[in-house]
C-alpha positions in Angstrom: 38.3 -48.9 -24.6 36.3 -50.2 -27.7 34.1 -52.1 -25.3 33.7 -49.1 -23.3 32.5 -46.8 -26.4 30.3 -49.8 -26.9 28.6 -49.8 -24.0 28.5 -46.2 -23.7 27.0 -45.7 -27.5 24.2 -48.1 -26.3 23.3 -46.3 -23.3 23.1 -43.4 -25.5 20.5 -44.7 -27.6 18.2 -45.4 -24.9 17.9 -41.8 -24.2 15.3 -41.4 -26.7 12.5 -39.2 -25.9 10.1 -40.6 -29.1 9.8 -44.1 -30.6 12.2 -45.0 -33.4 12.2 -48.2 -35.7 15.3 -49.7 -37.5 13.7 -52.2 -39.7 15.6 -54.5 -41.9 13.8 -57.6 -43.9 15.7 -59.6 -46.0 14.0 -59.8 -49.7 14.3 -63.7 -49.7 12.7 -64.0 -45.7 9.5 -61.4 -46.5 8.3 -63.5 -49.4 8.1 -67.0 -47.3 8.2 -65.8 -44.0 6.6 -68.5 -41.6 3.6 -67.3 -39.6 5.0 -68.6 -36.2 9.0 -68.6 -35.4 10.1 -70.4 -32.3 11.5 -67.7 -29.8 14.9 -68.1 -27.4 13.9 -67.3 -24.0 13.7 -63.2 -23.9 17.1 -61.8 -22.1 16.5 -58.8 -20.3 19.3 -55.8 -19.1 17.8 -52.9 -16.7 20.2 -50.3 -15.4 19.6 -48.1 -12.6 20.3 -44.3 -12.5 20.9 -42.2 -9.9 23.5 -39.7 -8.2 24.8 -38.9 -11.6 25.8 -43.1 -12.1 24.0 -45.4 -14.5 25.2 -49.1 -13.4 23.3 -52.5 -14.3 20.9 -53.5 -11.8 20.2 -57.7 -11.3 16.9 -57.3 -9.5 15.6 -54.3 -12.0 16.5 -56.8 -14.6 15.1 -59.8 -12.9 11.6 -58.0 -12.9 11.5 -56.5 -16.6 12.2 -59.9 -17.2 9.2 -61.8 -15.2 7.2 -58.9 -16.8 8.2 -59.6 -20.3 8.1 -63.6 -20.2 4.8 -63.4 -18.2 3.5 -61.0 -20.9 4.6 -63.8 -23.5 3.4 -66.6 -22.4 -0.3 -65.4 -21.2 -0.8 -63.9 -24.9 2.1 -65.8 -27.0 -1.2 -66.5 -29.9 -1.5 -63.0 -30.3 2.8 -62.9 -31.7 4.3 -64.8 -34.4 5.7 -67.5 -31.6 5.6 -71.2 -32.2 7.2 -72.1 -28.6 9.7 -70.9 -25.9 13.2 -72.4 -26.4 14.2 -72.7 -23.1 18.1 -73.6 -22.8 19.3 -76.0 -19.6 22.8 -74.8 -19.2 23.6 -71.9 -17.5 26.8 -71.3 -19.0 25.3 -71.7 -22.4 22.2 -70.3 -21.9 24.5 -66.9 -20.8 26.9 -67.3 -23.9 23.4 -67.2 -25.8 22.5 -64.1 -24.4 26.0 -61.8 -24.5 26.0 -63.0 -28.5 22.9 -62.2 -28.9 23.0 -59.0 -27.2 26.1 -57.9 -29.2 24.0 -58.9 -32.1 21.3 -56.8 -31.4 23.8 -53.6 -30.6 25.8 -53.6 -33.5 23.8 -52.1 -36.5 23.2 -49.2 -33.6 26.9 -48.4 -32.7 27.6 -46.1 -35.2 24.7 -43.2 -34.8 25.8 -41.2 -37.8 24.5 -43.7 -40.1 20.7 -43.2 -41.5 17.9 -45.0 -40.1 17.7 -47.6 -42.9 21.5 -48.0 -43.3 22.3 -48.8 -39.7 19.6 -51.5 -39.8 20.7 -53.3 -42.7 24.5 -53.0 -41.7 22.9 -56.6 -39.7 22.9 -58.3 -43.1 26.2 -58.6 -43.5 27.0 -60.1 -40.2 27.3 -64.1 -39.4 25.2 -65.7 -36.8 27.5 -66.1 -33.5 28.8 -69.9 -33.2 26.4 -70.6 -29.9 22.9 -69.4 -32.2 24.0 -71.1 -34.8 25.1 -74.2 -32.3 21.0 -73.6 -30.8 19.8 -73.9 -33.8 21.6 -77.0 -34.9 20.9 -78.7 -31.7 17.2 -78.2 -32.2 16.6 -78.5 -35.7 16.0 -74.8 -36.1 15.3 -73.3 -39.4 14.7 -70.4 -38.2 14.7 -68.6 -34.8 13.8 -65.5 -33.2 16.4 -63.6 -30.7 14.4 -61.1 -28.8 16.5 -58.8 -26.4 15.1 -56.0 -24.2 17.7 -53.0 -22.3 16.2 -50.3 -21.0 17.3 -48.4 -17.5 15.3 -46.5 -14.5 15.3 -44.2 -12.5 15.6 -44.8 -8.5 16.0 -42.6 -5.4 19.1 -42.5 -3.0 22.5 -44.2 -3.9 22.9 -46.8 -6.6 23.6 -50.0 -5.1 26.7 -50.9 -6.6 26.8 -54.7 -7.7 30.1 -56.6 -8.2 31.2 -58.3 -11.6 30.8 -61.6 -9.7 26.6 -60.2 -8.9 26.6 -59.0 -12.3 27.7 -61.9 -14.6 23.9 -62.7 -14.3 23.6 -60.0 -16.7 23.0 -61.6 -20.2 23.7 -59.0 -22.3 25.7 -55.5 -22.6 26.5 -55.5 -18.8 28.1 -58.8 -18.9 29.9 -58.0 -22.0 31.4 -54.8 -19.5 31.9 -57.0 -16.5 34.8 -59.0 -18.5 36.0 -55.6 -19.6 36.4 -54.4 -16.3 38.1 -57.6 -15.1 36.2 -58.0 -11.5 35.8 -54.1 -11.1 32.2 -52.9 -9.7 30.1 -51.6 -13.1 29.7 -48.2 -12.5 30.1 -45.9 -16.2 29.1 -42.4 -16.3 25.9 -41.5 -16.7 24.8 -39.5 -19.8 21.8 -36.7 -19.9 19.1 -38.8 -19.1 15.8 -36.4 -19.0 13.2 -38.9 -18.7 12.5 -41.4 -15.6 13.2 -44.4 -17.7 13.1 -45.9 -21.1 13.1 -49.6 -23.0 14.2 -50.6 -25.8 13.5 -53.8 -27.5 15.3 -55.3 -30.5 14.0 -58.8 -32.7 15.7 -60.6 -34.9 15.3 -63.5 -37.1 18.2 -65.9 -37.6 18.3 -68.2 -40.9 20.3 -71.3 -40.2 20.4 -72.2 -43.8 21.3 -68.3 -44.9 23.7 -68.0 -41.6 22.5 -65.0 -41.0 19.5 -62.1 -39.2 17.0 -61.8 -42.1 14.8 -59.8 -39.9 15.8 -57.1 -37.6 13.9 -54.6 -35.9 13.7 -52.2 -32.6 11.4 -50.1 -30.8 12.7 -47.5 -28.8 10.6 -45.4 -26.5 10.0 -43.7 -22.8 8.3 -46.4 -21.0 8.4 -48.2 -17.9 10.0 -51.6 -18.4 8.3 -53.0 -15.1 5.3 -51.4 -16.5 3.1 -54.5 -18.0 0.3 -52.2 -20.1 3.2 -50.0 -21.3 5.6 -53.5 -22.5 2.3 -55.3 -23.7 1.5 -52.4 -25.9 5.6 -52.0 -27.0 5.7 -55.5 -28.3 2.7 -55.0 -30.4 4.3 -52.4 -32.2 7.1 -54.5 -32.1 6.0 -57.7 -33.3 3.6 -55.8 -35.7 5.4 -55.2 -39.1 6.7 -58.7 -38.8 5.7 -59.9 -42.5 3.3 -62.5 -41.8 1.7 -64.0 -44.7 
């Protein structure tokens, strides 16, 4: 049931019908903060909504994601990116992903918070064992987590995707498909006005600190197969990181 309100509190928040920015920057990071952080390759959830169901789509996430990494890696000069760190094994590379996508969620779960307080509820929070394991493996001072979820709108019947389709899922959806044990993800849909919506969230890890000294998300009514509207959204992203 907890995992359930989980999911169902994120899906909430990508209802959004204006931008919104939870920023959190650890005293100790903005004063030294290195101009170029290496960045775990992006992990992207997309669900689809129609018929009154919201249920995570593979192929809508497969294409936000080839949007997003293309955008990356044909501009990365223009971010605070040293390099892609790409990870080998599947299963790891996946465990990667659902911690890091529960990292990302969890200053948001509780909406009655403020703004500000939500965002730095992520200080107080140790890095998951496989980030922490990432960055050992690699030498990794520091590394940036960037996560994108986001849903759209499509005609007809949602086709409905098995756990065993949906384990591809990195992030919330994968979290959900153990939840469900096998059953096909399919969670009610809430009053979602607008055609579709992204959300991306960046984080900082400090190996040394064992912890996210940077945090922040953009929220807003855009397309995420849409590369002018995602190229624009990480700019705003990526732009109050405190580059020196």
């Amino acid at each position: 049931m907890k995992r359930l309100f989980f999911l169902v509190a994120t899906l909430c928040i990508l209802t959004l019908t204006s931008c919104v920015s939870n920023r959190y920057c650890a005293d100790s990071f903005s004063s030294h903060a290195p101009a170029k952080v290496p960045l775990v390759l992006p992990y992207v959830d997309v669900f689809a909504v129609s018929e009154g169901q919201e249920v995570y789509s593979d192929s809508l996430s497969t294409a936000a994601s080839e949007v997003l990494t293309g955008i990356l890696d044909e501009n990365l000069s223009q971010f605070p990116i040293s390099e892609f760190i790409r990870i080998d094994d599947e299963e790891f590379d996946r465990l990667v992903g659902r911690d890091g996508a529960a990292l990302a969620s969890a200053p948001k779960v509780n909406t009655s918070e403020g703004v500000k307080t939500r965002a730095k509820r992520i200080r107080g929070l140790p890095l998951p064992e496989s980030i922490r394991q990432l960055m050992d493996d690699n030498d990794l001072p520091y590394l940036m987590l960037l996560y994108e979820s986001g849903f759209k709108r499509v005609k007809g019947d949602v086709v409905k995707e098995t756990a065993k389709n949906a384990a591809v899922s990195v992030g919330v959806a994968a979290l959900i498909a153990v939840a469900t044990l096998g059953s096909v993800i399919v969670v009610p849909t809430v009053d979602v006005p607008n055609p579709y919506a992204t959300t991306f969230t960046l984080m900082v890890a400090d190996r040394a600190d064992n912890s996210v000294v940077y945090y922040n998300t953009v929220e807003e009514v855009d397309d995420p197969l849409s590369r002018s509207e995602i190229y624009t959204l990480l700019h705003r992203l990526f732009k109050k990181y405190p580059v020196k």
